[in-house]
PDB file with SEQRES, HELIX, SHEET and CRYST1 records, atoms N, CA, C and O in Angstrom:
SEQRES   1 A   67  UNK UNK UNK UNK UNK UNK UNK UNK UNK UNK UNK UNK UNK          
SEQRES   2 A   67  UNK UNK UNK UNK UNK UNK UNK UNK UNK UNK UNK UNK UNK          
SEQRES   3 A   67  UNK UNK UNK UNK UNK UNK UNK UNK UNK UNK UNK UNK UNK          
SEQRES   4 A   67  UNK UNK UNK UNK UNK UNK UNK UNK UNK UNK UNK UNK UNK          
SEQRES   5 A   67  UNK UNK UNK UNK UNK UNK UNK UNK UNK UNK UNK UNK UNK          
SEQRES   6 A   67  UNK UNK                                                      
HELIX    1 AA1 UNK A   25  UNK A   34  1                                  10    
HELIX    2 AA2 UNK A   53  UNK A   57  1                                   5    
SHEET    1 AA1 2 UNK A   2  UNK A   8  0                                        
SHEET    2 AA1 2 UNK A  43  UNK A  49 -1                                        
CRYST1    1.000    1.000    1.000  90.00  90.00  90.00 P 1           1          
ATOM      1  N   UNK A   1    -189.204  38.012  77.536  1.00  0.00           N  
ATOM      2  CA  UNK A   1    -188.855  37.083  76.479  1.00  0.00           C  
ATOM      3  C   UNK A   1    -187.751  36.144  76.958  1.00  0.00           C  
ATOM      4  O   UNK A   1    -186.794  36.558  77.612  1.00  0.00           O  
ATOM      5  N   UNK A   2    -187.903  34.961  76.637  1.00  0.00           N  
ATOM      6  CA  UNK A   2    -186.688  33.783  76.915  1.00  0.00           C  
ATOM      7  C   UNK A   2    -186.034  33.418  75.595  1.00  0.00           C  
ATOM      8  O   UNK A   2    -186.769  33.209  74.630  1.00  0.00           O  
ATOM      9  N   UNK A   3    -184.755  33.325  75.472  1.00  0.00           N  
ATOM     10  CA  UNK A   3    -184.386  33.110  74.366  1.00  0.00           C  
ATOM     11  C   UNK A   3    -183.409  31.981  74.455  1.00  0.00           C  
ATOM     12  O   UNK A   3    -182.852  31.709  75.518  1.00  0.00           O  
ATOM     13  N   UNK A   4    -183.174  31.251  73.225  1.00  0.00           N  
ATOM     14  CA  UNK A   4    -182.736  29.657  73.062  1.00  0.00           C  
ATOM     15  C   UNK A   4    -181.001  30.160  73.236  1.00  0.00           C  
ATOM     16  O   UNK A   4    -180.631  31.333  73.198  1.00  0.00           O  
ATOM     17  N   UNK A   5    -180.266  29.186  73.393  1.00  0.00           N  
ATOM     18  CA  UNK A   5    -178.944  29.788  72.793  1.00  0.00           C  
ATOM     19  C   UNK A   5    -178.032  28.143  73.226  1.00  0.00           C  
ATOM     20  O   UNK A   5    -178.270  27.304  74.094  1.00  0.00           O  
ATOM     21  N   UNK A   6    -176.828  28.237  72.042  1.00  0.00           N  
ATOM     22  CA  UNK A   6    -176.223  27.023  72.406  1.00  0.00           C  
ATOM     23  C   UNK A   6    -174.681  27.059  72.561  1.00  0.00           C  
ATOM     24  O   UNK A   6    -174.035  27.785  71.806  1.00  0.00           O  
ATOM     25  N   UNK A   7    -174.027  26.265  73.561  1.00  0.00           N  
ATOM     26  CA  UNK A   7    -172.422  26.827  74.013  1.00  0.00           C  
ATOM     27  C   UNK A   7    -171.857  24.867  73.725  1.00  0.00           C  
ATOM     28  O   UNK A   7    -172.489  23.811  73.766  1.00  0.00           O  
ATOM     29  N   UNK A   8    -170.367  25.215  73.441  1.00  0.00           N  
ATOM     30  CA  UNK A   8    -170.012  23.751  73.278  1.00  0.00           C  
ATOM     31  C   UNK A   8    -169.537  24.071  74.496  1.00  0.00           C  
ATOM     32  O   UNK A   8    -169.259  25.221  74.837  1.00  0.00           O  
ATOM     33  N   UNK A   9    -169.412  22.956  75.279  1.00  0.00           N  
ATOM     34  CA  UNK A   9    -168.815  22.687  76.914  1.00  0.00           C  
ATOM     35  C   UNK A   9    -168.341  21.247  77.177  1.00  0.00           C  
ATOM     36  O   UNK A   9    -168.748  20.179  76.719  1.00  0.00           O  
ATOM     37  N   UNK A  10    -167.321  21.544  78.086  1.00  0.00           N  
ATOM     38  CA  UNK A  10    -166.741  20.058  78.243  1.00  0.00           C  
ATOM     39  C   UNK A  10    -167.782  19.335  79.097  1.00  0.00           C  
ATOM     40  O   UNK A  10    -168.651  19.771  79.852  1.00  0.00           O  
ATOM     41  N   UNK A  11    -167.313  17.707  78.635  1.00  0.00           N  
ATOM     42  CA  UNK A  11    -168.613  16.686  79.214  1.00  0.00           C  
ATOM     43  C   UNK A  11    -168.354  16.619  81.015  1.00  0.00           C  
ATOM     44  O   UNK A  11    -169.224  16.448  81.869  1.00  0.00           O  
ATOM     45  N   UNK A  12    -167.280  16.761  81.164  1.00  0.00           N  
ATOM     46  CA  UNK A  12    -167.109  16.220  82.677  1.00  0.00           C  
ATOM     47  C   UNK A  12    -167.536  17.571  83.569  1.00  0.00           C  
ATOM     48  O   UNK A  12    -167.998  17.470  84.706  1.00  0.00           O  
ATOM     49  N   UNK A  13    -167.369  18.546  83.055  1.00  0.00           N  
ATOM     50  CA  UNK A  13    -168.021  19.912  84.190  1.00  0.00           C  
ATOM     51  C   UNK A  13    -168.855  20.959  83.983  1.00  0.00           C  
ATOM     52  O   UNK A  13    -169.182  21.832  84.786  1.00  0.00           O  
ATOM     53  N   UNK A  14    -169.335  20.746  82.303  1.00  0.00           N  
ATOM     54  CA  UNK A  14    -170.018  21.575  81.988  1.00  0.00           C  
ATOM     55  C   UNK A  14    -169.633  22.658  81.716  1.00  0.00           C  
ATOM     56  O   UNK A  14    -170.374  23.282  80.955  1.00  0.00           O  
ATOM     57  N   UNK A  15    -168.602  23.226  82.093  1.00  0.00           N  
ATOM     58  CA  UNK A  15    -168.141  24.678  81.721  1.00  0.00           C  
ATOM     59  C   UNK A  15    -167.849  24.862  80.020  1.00  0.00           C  
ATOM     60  O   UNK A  15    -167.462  23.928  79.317  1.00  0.00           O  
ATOM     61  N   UNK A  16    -168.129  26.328  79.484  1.00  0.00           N  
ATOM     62  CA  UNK A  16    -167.786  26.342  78.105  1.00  0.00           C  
ATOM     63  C   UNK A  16    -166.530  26.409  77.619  1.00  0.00           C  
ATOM     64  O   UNK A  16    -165.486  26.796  78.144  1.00  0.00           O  
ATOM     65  N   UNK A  17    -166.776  25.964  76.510  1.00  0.00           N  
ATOM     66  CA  UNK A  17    -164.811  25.766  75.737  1.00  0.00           C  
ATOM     67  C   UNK A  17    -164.209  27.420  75.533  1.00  0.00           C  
ATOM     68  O   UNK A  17    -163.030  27.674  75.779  1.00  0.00           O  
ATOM     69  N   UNK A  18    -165.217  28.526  75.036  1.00  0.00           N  
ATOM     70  CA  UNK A  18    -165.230  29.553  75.024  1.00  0.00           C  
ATOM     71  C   UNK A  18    -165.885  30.234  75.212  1.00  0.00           C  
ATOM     72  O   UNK A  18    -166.890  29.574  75.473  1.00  0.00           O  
ATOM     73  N   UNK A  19    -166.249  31.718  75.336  1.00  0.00           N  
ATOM     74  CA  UNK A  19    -167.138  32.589  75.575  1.00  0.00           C  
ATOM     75  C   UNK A  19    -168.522  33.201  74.235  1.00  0.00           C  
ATOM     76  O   UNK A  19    -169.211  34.221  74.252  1.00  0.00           O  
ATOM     77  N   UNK A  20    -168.461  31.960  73.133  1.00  0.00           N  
ATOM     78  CA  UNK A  20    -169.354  32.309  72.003  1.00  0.00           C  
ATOM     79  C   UNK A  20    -170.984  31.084  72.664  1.00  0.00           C  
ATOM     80  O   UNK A  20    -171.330  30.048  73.231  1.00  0.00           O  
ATOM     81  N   UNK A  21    -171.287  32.016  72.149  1.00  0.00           N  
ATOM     82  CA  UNK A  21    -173.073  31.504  72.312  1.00  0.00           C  
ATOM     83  C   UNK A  21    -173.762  31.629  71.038  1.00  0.00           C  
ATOM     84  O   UNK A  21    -174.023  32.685  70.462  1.00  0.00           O  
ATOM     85  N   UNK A  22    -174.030  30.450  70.655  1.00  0.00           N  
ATOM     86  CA  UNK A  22    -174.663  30.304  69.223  1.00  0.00           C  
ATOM     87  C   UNK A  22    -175.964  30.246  68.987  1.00  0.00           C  
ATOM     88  O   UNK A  22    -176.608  29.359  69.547  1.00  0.00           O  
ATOM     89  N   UNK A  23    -176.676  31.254  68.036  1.00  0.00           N  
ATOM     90  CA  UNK A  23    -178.257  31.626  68.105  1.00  0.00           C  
ATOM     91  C   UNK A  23    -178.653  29.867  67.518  1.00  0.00           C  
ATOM     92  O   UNK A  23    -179.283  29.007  68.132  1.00  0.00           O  
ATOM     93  N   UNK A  24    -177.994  29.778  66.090  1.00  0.00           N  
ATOM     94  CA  UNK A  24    -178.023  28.461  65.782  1.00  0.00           C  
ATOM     95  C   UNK A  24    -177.467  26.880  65.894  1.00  0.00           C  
ATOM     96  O   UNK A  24    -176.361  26.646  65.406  1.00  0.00           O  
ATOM     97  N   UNK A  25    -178.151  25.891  66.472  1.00  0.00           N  
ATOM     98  CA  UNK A  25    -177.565  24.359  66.895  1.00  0.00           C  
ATOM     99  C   UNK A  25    -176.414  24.442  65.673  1.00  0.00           C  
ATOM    100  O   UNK A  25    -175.198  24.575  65.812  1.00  0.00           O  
ATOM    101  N   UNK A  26    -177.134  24.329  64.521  1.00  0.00           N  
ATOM    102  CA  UNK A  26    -176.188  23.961  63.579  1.00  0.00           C  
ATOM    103  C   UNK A  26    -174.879  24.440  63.618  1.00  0.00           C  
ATOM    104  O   UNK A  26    -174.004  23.665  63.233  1.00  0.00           O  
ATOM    105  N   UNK A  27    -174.471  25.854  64.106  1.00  0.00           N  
ATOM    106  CA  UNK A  27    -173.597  26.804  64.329  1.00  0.00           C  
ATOM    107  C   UNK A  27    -172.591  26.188  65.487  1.00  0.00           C  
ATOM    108  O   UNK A  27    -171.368  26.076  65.402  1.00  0.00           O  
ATOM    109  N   UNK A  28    -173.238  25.909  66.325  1.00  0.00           N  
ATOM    110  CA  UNK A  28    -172.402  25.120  67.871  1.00  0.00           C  
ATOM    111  C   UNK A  28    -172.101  23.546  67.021  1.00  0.00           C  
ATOM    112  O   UNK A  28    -170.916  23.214  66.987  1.00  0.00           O  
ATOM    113  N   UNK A  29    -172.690  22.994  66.633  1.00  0.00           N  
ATOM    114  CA  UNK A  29    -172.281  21.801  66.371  1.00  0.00           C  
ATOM    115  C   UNK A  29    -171.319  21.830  65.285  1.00  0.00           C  
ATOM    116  O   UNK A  29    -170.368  21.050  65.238  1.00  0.00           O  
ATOM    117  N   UNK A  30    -171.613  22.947  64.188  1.00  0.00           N  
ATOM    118  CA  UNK A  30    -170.171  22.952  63.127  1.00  0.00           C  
ATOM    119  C   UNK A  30    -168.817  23.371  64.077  1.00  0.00           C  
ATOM    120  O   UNK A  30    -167.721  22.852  63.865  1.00  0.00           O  
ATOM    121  N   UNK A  31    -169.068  24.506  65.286  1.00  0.00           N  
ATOM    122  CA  UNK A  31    -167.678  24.624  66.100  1.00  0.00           C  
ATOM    123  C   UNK A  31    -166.937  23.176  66.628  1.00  0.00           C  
ATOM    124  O   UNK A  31    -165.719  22.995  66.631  1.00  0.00           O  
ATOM    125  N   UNK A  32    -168.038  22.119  67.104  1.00  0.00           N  
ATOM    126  CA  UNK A  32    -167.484  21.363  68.006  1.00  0.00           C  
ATOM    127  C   UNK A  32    -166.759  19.980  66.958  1.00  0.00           C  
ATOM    128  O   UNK A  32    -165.918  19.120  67.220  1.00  0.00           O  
ATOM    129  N   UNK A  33    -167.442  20.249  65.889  1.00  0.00           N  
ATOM    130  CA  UNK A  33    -166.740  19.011  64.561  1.00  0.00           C  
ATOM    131  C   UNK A  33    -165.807  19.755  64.205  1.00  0.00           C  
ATOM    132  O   UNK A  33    -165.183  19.105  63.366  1.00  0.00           O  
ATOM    133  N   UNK A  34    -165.119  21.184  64.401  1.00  0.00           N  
ATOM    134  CA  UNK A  34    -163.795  21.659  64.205  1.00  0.00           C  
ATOM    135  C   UNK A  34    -162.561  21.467  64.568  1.00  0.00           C  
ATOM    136  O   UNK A  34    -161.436  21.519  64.069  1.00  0.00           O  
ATOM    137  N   UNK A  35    -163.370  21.086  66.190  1.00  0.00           N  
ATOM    138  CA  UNK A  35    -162.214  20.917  67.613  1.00  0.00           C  
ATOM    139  C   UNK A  35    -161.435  20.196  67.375  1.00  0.00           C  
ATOM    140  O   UNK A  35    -161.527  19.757  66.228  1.00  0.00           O  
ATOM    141  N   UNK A  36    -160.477  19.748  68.064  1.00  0.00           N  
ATOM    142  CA  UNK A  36    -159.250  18.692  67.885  1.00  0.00           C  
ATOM    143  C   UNK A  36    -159.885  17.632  68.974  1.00  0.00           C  
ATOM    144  O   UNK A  36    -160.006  16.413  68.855  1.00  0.00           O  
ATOM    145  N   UNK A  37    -160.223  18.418  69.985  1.00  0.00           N  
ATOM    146  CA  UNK A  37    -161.263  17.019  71.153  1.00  0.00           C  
ATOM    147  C   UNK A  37    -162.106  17.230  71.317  1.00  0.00           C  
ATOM    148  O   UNK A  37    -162.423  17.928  72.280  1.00  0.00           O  
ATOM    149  N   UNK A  38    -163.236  16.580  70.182  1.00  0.00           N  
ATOM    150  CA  UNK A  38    -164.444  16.913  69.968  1.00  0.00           C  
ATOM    151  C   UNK A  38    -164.956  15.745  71.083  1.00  0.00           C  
ATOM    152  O   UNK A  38    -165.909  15.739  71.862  1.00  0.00           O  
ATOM    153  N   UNK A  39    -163.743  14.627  70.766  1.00  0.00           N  
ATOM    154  CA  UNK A  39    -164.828  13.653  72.074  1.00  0.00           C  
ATOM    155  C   UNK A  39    -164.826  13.706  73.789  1.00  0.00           C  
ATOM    156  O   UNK A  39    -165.276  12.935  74.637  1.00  0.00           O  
ATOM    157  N   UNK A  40    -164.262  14.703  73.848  1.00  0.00           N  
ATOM    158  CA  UNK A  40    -164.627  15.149  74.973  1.00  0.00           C  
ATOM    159  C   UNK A  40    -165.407  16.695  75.712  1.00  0.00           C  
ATOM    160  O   UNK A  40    -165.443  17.254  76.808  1.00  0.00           O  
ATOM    161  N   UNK A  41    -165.963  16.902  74.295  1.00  0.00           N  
ATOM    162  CA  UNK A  41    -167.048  17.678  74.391  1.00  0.00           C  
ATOM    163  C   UNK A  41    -168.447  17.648  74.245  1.00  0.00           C  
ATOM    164  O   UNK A  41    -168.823  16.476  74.266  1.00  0.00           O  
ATOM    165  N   UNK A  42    -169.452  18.504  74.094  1.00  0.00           N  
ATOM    166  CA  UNK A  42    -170.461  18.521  73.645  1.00  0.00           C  
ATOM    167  C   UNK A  42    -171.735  19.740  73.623  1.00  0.00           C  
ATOM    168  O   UNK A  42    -171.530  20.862  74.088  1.00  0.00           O  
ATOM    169  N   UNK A  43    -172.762  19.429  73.154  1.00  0.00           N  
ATOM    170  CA  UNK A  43    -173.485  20.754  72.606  1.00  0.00           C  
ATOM    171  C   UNK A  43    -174.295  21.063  73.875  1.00  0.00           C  
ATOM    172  O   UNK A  43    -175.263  20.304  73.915  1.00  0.00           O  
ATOM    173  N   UNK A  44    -174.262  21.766  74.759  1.00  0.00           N  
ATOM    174  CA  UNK A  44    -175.963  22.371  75.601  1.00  0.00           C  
ATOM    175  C   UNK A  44    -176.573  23.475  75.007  1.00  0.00           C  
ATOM    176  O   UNK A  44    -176.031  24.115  74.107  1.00  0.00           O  
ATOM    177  N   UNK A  45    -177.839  23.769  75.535  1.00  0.00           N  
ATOM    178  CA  UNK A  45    -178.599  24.701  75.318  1.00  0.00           C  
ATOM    179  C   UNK A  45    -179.039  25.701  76.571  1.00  0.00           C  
ATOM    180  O   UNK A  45    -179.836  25.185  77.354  1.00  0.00           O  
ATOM    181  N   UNK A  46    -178.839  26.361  76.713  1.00  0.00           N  
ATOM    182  CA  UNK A  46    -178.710  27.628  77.552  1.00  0.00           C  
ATOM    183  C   UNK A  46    -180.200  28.183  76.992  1.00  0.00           C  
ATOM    184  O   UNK A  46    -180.765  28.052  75.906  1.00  0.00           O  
ATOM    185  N   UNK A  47    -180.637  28.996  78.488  1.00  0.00           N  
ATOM    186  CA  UNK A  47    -181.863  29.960  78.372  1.00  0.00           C  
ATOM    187  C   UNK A  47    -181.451  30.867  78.546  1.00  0.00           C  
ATOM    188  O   UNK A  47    -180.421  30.847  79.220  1.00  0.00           O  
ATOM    189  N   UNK A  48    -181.980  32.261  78.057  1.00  0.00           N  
ATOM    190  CA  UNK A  48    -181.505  33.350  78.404  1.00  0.00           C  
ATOM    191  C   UNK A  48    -183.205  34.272  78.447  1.00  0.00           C  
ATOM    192  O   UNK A  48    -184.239  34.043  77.819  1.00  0.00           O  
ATOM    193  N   UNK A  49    -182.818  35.504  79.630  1.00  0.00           N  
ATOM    194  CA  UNK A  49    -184.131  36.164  79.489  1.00  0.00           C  
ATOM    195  C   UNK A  49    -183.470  37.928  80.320  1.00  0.00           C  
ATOM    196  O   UNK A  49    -182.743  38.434  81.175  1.00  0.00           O  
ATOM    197  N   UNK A  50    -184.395  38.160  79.267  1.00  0.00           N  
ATOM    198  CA  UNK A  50    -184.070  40.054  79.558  1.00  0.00           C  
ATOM    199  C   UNK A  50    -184.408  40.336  81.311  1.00  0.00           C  
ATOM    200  O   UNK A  50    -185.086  39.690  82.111  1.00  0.00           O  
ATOM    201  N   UNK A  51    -183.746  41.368  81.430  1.00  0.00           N  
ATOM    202  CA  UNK A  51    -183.880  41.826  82.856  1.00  0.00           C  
ATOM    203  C   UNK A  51    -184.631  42.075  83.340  1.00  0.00           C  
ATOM    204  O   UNK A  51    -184.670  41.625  84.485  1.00  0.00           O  
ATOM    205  N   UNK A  52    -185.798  42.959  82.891  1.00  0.00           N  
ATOM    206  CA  UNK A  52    -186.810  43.138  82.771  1.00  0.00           C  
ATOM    207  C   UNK A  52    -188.046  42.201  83.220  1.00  0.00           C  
ATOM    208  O   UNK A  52    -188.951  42.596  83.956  1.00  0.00           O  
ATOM    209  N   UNK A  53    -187.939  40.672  82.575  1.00  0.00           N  
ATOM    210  CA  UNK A  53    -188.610  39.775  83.039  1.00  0.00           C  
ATOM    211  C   UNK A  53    -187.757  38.853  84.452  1.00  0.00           C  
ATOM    212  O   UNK A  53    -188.162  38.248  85.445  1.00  0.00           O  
ATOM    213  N   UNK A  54    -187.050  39.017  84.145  1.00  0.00           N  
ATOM    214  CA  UNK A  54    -186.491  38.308  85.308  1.00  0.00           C  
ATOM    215  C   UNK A  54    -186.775  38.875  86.833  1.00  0.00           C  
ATOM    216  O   UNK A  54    -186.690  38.133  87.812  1.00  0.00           O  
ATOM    217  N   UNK A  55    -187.179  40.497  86.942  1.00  0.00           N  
ATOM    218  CA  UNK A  55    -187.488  41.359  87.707  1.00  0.00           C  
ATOM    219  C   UNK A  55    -188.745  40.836  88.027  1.00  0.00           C  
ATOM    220  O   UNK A  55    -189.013  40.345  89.124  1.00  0.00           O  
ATOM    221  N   UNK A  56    -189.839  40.974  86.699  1.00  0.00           N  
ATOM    222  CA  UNK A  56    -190.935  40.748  86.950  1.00  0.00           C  
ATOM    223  C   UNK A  56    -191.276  39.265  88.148  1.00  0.00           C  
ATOM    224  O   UNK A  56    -192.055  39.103  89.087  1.00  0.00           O  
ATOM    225  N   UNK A  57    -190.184  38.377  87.456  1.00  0.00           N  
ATOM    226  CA  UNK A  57    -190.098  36.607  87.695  1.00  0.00           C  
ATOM    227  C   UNK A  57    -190.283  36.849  89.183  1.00  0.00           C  
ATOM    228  O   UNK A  57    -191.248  36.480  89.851  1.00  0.00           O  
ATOM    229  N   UNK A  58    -188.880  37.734  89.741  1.00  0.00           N  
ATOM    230  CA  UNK A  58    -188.250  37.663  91.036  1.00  0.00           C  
ATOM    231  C   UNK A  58    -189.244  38.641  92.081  1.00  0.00           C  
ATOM    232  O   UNK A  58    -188.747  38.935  93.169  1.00  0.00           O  
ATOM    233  N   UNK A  59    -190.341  39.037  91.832  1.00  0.00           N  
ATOM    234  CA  UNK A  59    -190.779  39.637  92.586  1.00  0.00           C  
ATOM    235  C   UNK A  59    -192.353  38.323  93.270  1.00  0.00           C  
ATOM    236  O   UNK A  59    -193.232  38.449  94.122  1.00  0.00           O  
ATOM    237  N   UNK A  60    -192.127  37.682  92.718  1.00  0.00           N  
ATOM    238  CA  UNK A  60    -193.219  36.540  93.021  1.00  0.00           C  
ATOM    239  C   UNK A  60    -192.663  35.660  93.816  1.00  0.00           C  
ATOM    240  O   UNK A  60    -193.463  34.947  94.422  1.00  0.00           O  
ATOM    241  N   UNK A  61    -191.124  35.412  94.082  1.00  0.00           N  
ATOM    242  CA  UNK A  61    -190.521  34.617  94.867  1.00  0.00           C  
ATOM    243  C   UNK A  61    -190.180  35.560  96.073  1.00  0.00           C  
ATOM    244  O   UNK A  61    -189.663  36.651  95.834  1.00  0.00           O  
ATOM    245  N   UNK A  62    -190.344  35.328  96.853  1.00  0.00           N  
ATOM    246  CA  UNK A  62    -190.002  36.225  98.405  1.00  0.00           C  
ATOM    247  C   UNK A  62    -188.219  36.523  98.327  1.00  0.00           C  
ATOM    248  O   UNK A  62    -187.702  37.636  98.229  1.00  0.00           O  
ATOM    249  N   UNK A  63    -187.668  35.510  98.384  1.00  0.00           N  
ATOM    250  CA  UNK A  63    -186.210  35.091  98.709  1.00  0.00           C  
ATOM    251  C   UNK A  63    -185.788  35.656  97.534  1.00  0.00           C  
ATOM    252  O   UNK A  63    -184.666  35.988  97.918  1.00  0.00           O  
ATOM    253  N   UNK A  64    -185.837  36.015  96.402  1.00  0.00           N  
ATOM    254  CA  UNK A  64    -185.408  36.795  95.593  1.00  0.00           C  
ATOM    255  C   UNK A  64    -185.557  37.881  95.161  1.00  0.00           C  
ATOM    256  O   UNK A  64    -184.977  38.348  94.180  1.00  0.00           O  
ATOM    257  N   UNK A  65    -186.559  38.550  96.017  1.00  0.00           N  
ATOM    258  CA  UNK A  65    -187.211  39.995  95.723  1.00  0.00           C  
ATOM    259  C   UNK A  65    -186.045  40.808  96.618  1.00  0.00           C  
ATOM    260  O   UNK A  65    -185.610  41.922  96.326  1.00  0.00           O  
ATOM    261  N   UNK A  66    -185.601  39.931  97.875  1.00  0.00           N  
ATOM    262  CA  UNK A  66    -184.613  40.147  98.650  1.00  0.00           C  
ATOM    263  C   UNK A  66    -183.107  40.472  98.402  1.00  0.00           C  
ATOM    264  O   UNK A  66    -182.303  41.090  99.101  1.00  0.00           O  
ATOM    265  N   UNK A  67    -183.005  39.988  97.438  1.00  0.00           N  
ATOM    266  CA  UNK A  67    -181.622  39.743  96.772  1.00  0.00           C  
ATOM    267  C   UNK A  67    -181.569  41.511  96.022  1.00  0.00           C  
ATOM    268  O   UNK A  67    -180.605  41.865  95.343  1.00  0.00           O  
TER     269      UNK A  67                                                      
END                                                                             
């Protein structure tokens, strides 16, 4: 399973403002209209996927079956 998820992060490096991951947009975007420098942020969307498949993923790529 892949699942949606959304982090506010600064515009210039991408890194997140904090360590919360929001199931809902609406949820990340009410955090980032809270901020004090909202204009130098903004909303991404992150994938996420169980271990399980990612195993499955990595066994079809050579260079990562390796890992």
């Amino acid at each position: 399973m892949i699942f949606t998820r959304w982090l506010v992060v600064f515009q210039h490096d991408k890194a997140p403002v904090d360590e919360c991951l929001y199931v809902h947009k609406a949820k990340a975007q009410a955090k980032l209209e809270s901020m004090p420098n909202k204009n130098k942020l903004e909303i991404k969307e992150m994938s996420l996927m169980n271990k399980e498949l990612a195993e499955y993923l990595s066994k079809g790529i050579p260079a990562l079956s390796e890992l």
